[in-house]
N, C-alpha and C positions, 0 to 999 in steps of 0.2 A: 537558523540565521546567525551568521557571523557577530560577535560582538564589534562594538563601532569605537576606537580612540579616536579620538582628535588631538594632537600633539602642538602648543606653542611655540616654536623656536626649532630650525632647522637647523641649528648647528651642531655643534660635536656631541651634545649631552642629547638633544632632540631626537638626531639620527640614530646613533645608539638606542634609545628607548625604543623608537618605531623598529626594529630590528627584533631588540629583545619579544616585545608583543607581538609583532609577525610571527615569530617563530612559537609563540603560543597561541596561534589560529585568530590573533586579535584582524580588524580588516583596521586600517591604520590612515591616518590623514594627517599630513605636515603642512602646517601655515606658516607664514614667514614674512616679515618685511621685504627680506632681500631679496634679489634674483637669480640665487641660486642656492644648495646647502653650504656648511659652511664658508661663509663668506661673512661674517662677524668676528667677535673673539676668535673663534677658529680657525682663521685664515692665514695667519703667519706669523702664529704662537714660536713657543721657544722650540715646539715639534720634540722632544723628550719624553718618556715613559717615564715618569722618577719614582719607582713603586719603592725604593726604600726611602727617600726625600722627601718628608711629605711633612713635618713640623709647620705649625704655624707662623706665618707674621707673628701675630698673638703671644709673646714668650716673654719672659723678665730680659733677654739679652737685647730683643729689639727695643722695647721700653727706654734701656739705658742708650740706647745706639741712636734712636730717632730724632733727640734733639741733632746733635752733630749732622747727622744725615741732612737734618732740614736744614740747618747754617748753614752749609760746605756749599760753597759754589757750586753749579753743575753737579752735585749729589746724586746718591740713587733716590732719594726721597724726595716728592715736593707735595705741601699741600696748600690748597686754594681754600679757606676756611667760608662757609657759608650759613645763613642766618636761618633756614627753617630748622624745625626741632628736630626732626629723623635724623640729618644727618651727625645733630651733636649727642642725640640718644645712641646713634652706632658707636662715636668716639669713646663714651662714656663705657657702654659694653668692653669693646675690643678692650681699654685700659683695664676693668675687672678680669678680662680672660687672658690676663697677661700675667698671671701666677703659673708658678712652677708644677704646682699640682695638674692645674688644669690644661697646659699647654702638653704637658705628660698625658692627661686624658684623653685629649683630644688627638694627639700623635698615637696614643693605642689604637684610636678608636678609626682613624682614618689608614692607619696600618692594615688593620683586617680589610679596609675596603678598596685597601691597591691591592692587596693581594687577591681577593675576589676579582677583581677586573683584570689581572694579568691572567686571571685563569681562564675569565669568561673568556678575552679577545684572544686567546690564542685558538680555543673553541670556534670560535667566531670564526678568525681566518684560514684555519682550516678547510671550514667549510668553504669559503669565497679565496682561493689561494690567487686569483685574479685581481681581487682588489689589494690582498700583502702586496701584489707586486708592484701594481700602478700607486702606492703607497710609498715604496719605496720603504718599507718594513725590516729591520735589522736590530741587532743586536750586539752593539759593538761596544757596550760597556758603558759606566760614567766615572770620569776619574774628577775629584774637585780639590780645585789647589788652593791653599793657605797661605800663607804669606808672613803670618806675624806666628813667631813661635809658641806666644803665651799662650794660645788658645788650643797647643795639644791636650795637654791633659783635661781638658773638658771636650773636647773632638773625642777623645778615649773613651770617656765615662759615657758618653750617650752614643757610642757605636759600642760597650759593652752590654746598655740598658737595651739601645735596637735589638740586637741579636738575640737578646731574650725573647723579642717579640717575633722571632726568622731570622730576622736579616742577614746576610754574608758580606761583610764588607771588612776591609783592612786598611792600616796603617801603615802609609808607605814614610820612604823618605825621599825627598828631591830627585836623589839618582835614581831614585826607583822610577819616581813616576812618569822619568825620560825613559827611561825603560820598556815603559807600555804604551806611554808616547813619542816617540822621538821628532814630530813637530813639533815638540816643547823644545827643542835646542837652544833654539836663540833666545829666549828667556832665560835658560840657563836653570841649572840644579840648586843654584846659590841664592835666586828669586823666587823660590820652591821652598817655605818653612817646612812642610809634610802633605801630602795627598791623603785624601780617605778614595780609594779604588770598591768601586761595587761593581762586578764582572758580569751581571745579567739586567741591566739597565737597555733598555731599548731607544728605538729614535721610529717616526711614522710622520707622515705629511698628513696634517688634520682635517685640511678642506675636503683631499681625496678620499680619506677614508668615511669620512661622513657623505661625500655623494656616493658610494659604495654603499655604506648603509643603507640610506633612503634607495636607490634604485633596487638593493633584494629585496628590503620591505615590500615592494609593490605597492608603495603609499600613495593614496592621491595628493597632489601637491596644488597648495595652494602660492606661489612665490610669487613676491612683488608685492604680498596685498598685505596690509597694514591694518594690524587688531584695533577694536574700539574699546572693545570690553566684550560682556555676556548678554545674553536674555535668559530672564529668569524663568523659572516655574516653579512655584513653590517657595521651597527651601533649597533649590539645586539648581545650580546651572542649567537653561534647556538646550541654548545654541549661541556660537563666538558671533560675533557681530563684526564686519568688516566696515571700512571708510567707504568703501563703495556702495553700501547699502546694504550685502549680501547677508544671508547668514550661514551657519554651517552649524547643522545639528551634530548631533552625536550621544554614545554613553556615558562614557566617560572621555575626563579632560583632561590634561597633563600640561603644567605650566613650565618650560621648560627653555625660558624664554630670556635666560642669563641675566642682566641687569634690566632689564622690560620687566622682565617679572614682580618688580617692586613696584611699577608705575602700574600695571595692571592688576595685582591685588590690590591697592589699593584704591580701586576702582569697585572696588568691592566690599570696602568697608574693612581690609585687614591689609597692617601695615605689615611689613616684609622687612628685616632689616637686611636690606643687601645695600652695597655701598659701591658704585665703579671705582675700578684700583686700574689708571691708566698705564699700560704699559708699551713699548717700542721693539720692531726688529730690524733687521737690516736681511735679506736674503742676497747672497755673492753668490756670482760664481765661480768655483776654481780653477784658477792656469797653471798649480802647478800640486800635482795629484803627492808629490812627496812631502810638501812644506804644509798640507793641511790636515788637522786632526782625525784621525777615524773614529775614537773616541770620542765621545758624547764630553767636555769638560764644563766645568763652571769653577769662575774666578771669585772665589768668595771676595778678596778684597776688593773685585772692579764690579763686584753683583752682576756678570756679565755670564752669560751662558752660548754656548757653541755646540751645534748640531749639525751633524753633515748630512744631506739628504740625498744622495749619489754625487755628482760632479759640481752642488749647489752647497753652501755653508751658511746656514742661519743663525744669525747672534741679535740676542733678545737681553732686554734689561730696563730699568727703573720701574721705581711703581710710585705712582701722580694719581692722590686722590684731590679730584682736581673736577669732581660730576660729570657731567657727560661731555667734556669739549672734548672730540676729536680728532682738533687739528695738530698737525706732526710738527713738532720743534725743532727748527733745522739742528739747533744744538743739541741736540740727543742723536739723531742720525749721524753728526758728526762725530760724537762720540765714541760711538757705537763704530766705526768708520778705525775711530782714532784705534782703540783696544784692540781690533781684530790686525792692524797693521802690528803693532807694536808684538801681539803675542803670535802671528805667525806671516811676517813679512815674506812678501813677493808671493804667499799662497790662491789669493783671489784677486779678481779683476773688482775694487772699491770704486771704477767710475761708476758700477753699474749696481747701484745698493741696493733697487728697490725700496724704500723706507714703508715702513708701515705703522700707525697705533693701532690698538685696539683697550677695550674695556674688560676687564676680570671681574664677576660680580662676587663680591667679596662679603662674608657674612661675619660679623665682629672674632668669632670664636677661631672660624676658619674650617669650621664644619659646612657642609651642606645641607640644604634640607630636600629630605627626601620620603617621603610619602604623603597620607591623604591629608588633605586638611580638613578644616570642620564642614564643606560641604561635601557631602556624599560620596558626589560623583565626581570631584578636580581634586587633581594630586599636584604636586611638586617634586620637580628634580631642576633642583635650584642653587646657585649660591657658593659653586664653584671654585673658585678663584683663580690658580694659577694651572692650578688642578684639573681643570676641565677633560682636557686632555687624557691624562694618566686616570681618572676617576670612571671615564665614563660608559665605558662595558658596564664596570661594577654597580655603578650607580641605577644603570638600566637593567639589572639583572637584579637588583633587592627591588627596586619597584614592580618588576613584573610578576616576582613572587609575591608581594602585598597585593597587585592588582587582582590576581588569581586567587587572591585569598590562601595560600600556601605556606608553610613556615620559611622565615627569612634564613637565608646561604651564612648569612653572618648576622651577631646583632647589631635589630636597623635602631634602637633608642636613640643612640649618639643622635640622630638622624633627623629625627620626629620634625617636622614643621612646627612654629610656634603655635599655640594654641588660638 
């Protein structure tokens, strides 16, 4: 008899898991509020692979940067401050893991775990060269532009200290980085302090590749239906409990359920610090195939990131910890509107934006948690944040070697669920 998962959360991080444990003869089941997979977070993320990107919010620079962020009109930063104790016990965290040491630990530690997942998913689409495509799967680099001169020689020092940990990436200048992009023109060389160019950065459509997932899985799908919590037995979860009444047995559980995941453990008596980190995209499309980036860019100064997805151009930015409202603030779409005309005018048709938000569940450190917790039989692959995305082979592939009981691909400690 087949072992039985039951997976929380049909989106990027979910479908990858049921993938991972199909492919280790698990028989696998996806519940879901939504109506279909990715169609949460997942849905019209920044669509980026950033496997050498992967630094926390969490660092002594944002620390110093966040007032201003929150003053500045229209900022990349806003925060909506709110009176229960979780959310000021996360605050409290994040500012302790805002040391130099730890934000260094935490970027080793999340290092090893893109690099694990750029390994799994290419494993992965290999096998599914169907869904790379309907993915729209490429590999066209990331180039990220600076702006203020000061901050080379520390762009330096931590694209010396990355490389120690792999990473391949360089130090361009202005002319350079029109060079490998030349939709950067009209911005000009001169609006160009330095680029860091990392040449094996990818780009994927998230929603797609998660209903890719779930349909090889051969998951039963539970979509539309809205968790309540558990039934117990014992000391261990026996079956999910749906609003409808239903339940859904299973062996094991997997909570996987992005920013849910904190309102459903504690539903169980163990709090979760995951925190929503609201963020916006805008999806164009392009009229005019010369004037738009091929490269993957991100604007450190406008915190504004560019993805081309074939003849479509995704640009994503702000992060609004702001709880769960979300509704889309026409001024951020406009924003977002505004940056993508200014860095590559006449490239997309901006009547037709799309807008979207969605929620990052964000865990103060900037780690995720991922393995079992104290009951038995329910794991965690939780806590994401911007990362979901780029994380989530890897994150699916150390859980299903802990599932299995098997030694972990990399170490999962960083990782561990709170106690």
């Amino acid at each position: 008899m087949h072992r039985h998962a039951c997976i929380i959360g049909a989106g990027i991080v979910g479908c990858a898991t049921a993938y991972a444990l199909a492919r280790d003869g698990w028989r696998v089941t996806l519940v879901d509020a939504l109506a279909a997979p990715g169609q949460g977070a997942s849905l019209a993320n920044g669509a980026q692979l950033s496997y050498s990107y992967v630094e926390p919010l969490a660092s002594p620079a944002a620390l110093r940067a966040l007032p201003a962020w929150l003053l500045q009109p229209g900022g990349p930063a806003r925060w909506r401050p709110r009176g229960d104790a979780e959310h000021w016990t996360w605050l409290a965290a994040f500012v302790r893991a805002c040391s130099q040491a730890q934000a260094r630990q935490t970027t080793a530690a999340l290092l090893a775990l893109s690099f694990l997942s750029r390994r799994t998913l290419h494993t992965w689409l290999a096998e599914l060269p169907g869904v790379a495509e309907a993915a729209r799967f490429a590999r066209p680099g990331k180039l990220v532009l600076h702006r203020d001169a000061g901050s080379r020689a520390a762009a330096q020092r931590q694209l010396d200290w990355k490389r120690s940990h792999g990473c391949g990436q360089q130090l361009l200048s202005g002319e350079e980085c029109l060079a490998i992009e030349p939709a950067l023109a009209p911005l000009g060389s001169r609006a160009i302090a330095f680029g860091v160019w990392t040449p094996d950065e990818e780009v994927i459509d998230g929603p797609v590749l998660a209903a890719g997932w779930a349909e090889a899985s051969r998951a039963t799908l539970h979509l539309g239906r809205t968790v309540l919590g558990f039934e117990p037995l014992g000391a261990a979860p026996r079956a999910l409990r749906l609003a409808d009444g239903n339940l859904i047995e299973a062996d094991q559980f997997v909570m996987a359920a992005g920013t849910a995941s904190a309102v459903l453990m504690r539903g169980l008596g163990q709090p979760l610090p995951i925190e929503p980190i609201k963020g916006y995209s805008i999806t164009l499309p392009i009229v005019d195939e010369a004037a738009a980036p091929r490269a993957s860019i991100t604007d450190v100064g406008r915190k504004t990131v560019y993805a081309r997805l074939g003849h479509r151009l995704r640009v994503a930015g702000f992060a609004e910890l702001v709880g769960f409202d979300t509704r889309i603030a026409q001024a951020r779409i406009e924003a977002l509107v505004a940056a993508t005309e200014a860095a590559f005018p006449g490239a997309c048709d901006t009547r037709e934006e799309s807008p979207w938000t969605g929620l990052r569940p964000a865990t103060p450190s900037g780690r995720p948690f991922v393995g079992r917790t104290r009951w038995p039989n329910l794991w965690l692959n939780s806590g994401h944040g911007p990362l979901g995305l780029t994380l989530a082979a890897g994150s699916a592939a150390l859980l299903a070697a802990a599932m299995a009981g098997e030694a972990p691909p990399i170490d999962a400690s960083p990782f561990a669920p709170p106690a």
